[in-house]
C-alpha positions in Angstrom: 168.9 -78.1 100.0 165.4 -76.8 99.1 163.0 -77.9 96.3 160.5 -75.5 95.5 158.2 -77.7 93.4 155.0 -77.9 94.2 151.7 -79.6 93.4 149.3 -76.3 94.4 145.5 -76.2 93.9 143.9 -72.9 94.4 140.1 -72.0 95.8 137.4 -71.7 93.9 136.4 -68.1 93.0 133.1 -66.7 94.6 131.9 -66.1 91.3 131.4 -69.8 90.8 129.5 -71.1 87.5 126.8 -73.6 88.4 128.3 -76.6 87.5 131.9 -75.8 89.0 129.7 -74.5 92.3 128.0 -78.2 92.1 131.5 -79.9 92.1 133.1 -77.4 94.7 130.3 -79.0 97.6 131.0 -82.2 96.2 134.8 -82.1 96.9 134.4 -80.4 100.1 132.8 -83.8 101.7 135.2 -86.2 103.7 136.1 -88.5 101.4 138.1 -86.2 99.1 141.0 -84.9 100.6 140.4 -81.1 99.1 139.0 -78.6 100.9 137.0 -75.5 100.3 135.2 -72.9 101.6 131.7 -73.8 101.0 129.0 -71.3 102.7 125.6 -72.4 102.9 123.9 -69.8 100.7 126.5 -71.5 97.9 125.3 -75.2 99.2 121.6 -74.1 98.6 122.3 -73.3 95.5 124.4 -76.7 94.4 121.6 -78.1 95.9 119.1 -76.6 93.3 121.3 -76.9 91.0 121.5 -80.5 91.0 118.1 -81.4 91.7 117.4 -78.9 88.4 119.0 -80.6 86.1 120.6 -79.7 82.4 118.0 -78.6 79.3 117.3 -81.1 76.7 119.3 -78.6 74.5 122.2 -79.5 76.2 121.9 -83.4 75.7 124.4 -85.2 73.1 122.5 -85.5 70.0 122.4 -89.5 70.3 122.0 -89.7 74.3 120.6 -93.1 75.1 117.3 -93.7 77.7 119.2 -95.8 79.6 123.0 -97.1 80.2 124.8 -100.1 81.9 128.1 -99.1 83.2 131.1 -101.3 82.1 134.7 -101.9 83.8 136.5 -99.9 81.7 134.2 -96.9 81.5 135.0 -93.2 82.5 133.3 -90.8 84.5 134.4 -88.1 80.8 133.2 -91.4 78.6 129.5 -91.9 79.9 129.0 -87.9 80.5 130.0 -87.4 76.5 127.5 -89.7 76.0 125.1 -87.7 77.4 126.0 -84.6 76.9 127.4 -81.9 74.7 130.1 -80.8 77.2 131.3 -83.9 79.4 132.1 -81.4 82.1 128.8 -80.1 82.7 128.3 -83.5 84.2 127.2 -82.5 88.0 124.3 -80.8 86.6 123.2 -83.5 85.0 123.2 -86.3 87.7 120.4 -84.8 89.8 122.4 -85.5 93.0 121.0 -85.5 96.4 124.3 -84.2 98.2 123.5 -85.4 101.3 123.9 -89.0 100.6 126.7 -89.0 98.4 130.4 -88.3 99.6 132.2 -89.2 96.0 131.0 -87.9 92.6 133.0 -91.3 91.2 131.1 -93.7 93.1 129.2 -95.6 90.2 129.9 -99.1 89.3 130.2 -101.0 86.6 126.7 -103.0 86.7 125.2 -99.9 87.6 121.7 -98.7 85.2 121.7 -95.1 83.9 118.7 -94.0 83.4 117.9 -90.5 81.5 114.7 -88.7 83.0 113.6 -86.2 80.9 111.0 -84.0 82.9 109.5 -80.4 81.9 112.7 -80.0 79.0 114.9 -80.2 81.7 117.0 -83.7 82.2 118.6 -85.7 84.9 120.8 -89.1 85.1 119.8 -91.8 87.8 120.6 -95.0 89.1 117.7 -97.2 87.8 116.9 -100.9 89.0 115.0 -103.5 86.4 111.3 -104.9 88.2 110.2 -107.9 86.9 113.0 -109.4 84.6 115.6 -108.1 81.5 113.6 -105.7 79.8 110.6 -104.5 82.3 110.2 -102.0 84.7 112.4 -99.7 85.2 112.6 -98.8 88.9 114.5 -95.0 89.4 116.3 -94.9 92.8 116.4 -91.2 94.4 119.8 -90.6 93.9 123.2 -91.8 92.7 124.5 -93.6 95.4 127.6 -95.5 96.8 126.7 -99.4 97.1 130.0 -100.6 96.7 133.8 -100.4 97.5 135.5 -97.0 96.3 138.5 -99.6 95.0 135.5 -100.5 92.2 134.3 -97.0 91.5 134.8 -95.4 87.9 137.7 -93.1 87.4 137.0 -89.7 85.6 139.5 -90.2 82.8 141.3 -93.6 82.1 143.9 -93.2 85.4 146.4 -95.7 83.6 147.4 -92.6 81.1 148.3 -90.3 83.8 149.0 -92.7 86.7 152.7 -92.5 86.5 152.6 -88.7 85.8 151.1 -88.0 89.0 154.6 -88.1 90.3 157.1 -88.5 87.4 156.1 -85.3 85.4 157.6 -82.3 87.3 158.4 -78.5 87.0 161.0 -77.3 89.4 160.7 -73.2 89.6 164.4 -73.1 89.2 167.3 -74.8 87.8 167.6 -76.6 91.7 169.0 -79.6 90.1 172.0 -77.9 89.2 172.9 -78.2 93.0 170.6 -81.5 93.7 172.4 -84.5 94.6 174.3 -86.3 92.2 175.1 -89.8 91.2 179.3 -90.3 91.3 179.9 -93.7 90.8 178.2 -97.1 90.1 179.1 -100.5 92.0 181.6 -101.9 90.2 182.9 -99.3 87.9 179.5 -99.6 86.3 178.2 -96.9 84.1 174.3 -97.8 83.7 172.9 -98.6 86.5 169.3 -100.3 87.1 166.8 -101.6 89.3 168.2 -103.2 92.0 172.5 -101.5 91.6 174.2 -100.0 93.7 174.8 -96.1 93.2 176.5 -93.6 95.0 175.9 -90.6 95.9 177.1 -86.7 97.1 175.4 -83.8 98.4 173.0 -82.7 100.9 170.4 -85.5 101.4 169.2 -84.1 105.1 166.9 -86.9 106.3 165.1 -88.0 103.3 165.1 -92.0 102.3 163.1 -92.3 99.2 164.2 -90.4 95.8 163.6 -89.8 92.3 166.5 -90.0 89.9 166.0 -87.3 87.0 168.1 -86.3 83.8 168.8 -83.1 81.2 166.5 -80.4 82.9 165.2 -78.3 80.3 163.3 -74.7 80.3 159.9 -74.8 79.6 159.4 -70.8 77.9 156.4 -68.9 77.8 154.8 -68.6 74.2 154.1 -65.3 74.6 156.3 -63.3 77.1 159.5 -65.4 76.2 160.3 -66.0 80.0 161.0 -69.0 81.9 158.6 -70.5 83.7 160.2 -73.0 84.8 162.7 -76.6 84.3 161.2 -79.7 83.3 163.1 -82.6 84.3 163.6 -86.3 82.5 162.4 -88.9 85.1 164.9 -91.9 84.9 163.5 -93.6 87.9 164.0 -93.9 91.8 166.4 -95.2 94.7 166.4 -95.0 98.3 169.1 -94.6 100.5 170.5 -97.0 102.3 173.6 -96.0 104.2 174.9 -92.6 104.7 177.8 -91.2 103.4 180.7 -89.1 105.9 183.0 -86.3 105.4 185.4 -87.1 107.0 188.8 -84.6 106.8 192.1 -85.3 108.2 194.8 -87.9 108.1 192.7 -91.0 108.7 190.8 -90.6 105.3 193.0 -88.1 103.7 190.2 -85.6 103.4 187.8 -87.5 101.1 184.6 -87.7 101.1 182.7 -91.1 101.6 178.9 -90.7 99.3 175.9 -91.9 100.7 174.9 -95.9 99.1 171.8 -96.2 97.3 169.9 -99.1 95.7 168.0 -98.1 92.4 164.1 -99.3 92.9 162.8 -98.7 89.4 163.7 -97.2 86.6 162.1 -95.8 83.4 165.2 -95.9 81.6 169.3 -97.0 83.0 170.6 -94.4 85.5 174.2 -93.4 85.2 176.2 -91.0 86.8 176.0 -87.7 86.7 172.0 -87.9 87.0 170.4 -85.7 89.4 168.0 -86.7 92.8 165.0 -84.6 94.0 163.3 -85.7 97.0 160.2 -88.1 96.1 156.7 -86.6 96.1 153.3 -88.4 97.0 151.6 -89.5 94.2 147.9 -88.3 94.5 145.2 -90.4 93.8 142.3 -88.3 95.0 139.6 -88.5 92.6 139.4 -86.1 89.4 136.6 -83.9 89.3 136.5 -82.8 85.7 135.0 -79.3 85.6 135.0 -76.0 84.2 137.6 -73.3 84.8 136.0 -70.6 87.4 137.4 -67.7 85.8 138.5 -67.2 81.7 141.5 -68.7 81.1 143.5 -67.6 78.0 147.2 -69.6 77.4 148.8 -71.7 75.3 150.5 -75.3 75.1 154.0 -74.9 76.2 155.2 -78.5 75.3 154.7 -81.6 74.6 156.2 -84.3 76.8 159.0 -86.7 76.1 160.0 -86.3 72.5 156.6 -86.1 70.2 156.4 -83.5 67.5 152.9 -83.3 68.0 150.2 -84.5 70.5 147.2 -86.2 70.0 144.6 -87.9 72.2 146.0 -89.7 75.3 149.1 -87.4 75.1 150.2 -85.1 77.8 151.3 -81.6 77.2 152.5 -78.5 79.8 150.5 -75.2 79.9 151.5 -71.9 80.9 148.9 -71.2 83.5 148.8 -72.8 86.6 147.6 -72.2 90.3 148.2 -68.6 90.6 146.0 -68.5 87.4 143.0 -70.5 88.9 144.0 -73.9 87.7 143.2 -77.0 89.5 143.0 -80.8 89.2 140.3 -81.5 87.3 139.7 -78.4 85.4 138.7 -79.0 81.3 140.1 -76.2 78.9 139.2 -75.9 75.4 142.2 -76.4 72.6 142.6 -73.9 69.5 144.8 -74.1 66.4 145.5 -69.9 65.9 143.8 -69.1 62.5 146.0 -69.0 59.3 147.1 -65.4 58.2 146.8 -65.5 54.2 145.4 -63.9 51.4 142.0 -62.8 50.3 141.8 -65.3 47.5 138.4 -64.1 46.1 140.1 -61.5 44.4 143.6 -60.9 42.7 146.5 -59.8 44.7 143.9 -59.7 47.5 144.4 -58.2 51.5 145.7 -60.0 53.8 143.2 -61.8 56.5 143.2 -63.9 59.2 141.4 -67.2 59.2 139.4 -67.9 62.8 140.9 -70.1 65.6 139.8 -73.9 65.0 138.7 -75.7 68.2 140.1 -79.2 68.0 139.7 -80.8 71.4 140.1 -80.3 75.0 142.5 -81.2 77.8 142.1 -82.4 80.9 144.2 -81.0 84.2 145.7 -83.5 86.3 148.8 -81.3 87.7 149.2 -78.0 88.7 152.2 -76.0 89.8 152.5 -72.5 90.6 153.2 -71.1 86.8 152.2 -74.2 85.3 150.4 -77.1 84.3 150.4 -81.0 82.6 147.2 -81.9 81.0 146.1 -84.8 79.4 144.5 -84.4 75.5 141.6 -85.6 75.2 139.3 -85.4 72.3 141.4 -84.2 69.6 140.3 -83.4 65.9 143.9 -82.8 65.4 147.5 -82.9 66.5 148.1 -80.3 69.5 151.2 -78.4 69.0 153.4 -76.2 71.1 151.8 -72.6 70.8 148.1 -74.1 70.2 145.7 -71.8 72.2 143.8 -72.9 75.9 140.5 -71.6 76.9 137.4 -72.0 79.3 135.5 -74.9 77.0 
């Protein structure tokens, strides 16, 4: 059997925006594992770019002279600091891209310090002279001085950690012919870590699995089409002996199912649940950026069994890598103004009230049609329908 699910990103656009431009040389170095086609008129211009900086305009309204990093701070938390729009935040470093290989290479321990220089403003990596409180000693770039293991993430990576595999869009129904649980050891019904399940269908070579539950369709707000079948993630098993068919008198034609061990589990597995072969989980750092192109969708739904999402949440999108989507990419979030009354006069027209920006989110997967992004930022809950555009 075949599982067309995928995990796609997409090139960037020639029309690059500065910042995204800035961000697209940066992930094109060795020690990110995307690649893109970077000529060297564009990596000129990343280069000016970065060495320009951002205008004083464009700084946070409370941005600090100078920052220590903590363990526990994000790449999203310190640039907000900064700055008015967090994802701006390769313009504002002042990068010298020939020394650094990871945007997330800044430690905790590391001094931020803000250089503000002909109304234009860059972040460096500063060193204190002569004792707590002196000199403040700029270095000529951000660079790596410790192990990548240290680094800050871009967003907090225990919220979407165990999305990175768990969350998934199949393009079609495909668990309705996936593998299937038949029986438990023992007659039991739930089954978890470390029981024995069985199992029947076509499991080709693949050891290692992910048990899932109750696919559901995941509709488009606005052309009322299926976009694809979100899938409950119960947990994971691998195979460990195969099963036979095995017709004819000696076993009466019945099929023996493949033995399994359940590894983990979110929630019991019990028969009837479905398998999927298990994906990679991909831990290559998050480049929050821009969109390269206008985006215009909505919030499809919100995962697991919320009403209504707030910060920290994850919700699915109807755009996804055919769109321009990719890991990494920040969209604005919109409530759709209120239609009502003109209630300045009696019995008054009716009107619509403008869309109400009330926070971003965050891309961390992307399928073909499709999307999961994390809420960050909120004013207010998200719901299913809320509007998604370039920030």
């Amino acid at each position: 059997m075949t599982f067309r699910f995928r995990s796609a990103i997409t090139q960037p656009a020639a029309a690059l925006n500065f910042a995204v431009l800035a961000v697209a040389v940066l992930a094109a170095t060795p020690s990110v594992t995307q690649a893109y086609p970077i000529t060297p008129q564009q990596r000129e211009t990343a280069n000016q770019v970065a060495a320009k900086g951002v205008p004083l305009s464009e700084l946070a309204e409370n941005a600090p002279d100078t920052y220590t990093v903590k363990r526990g701070d994000t790449l999203w938390h310190i640039s907000g600091m900064f700055l008015k729009s967090p994802w701006r935040w390769p313009e504002l470093w002042g990068m010298n891209l020939d020394q650094i290989h990871n945007p997330h290479l800044i430690y905790p321990g590391q001094l931020l310090v803000l250089e503000k220089i002909d109304g234009m403003a860059r972040l460096k990596i500063g060193n204190t002279v002569g004792g707590a409180g002196d000199t403040v000693k700029l270095s000529p770039s951000i660079r790596s001085e410790s192990s990548e293991s240290a680094a800050i993430s871009s967003i907090p990576m225990n919220l979407i950690g165990p999305f990175l595999t768990d969350a998934m869009i199949f393009d079609e129904n495909e668990l309705a012919k996936a593998p299937r649980i038949v029986a438990g050891e023992e007659g039991h019904v739930l089954l978890g870590r470390g029981n024995t399940a069985y199992v029947l269908g076509d499991l080709g070579n693949t050891r290692s699995w992910q048990i899932f539950r109750e696919p559901k369709p995941l509709v488009d707000p606005d052309t009322k089409q299926i976009l694809g079948y979100e899938a409950r993630f119960v947990g994971s098993a691998d195979r460990k002996q195969d099963g036979e068919a095995r017709p004819g008198a000696q076993s009466g034609g019945l099929n023996v199912p493949a033995t399994f061990v359940i590894t983990g589990n979110r929630e019991d597995a019990q028969v009837g649940d479905r398998l999927a072969p298990a994906t990679v989980r991909d831990f290559a750092p998050f480049v929050p950026h821009a969109p390269a192109n206008p985006i215009d969708g909505k919030v499809v739904s919100l995962y697991g069994d919320a009403m209504s999402a707030g910060s920290n949440q994850i919700v699915s999108l109807n755009r996804g890598a055919r769109d321009g989507l990719e890991r990494g990419t920040v969209l604005a979030l919109w409530h759709e103004g209120a239609v009502t009354h003109d209630k300045s006069v009696q019995k008054g027209a009716l009107i619509k009230l403008p869309d109400e920006r009330i926070g971003s989110v965050f891309v961390f997967r992307v399928f073909d049609r499709m999307a999961y992004g994390l809420v960050i930022d909120t004013t207010q809950p998200t719901l299913p329908g809320d509007r998604i555009s370039q920030p």
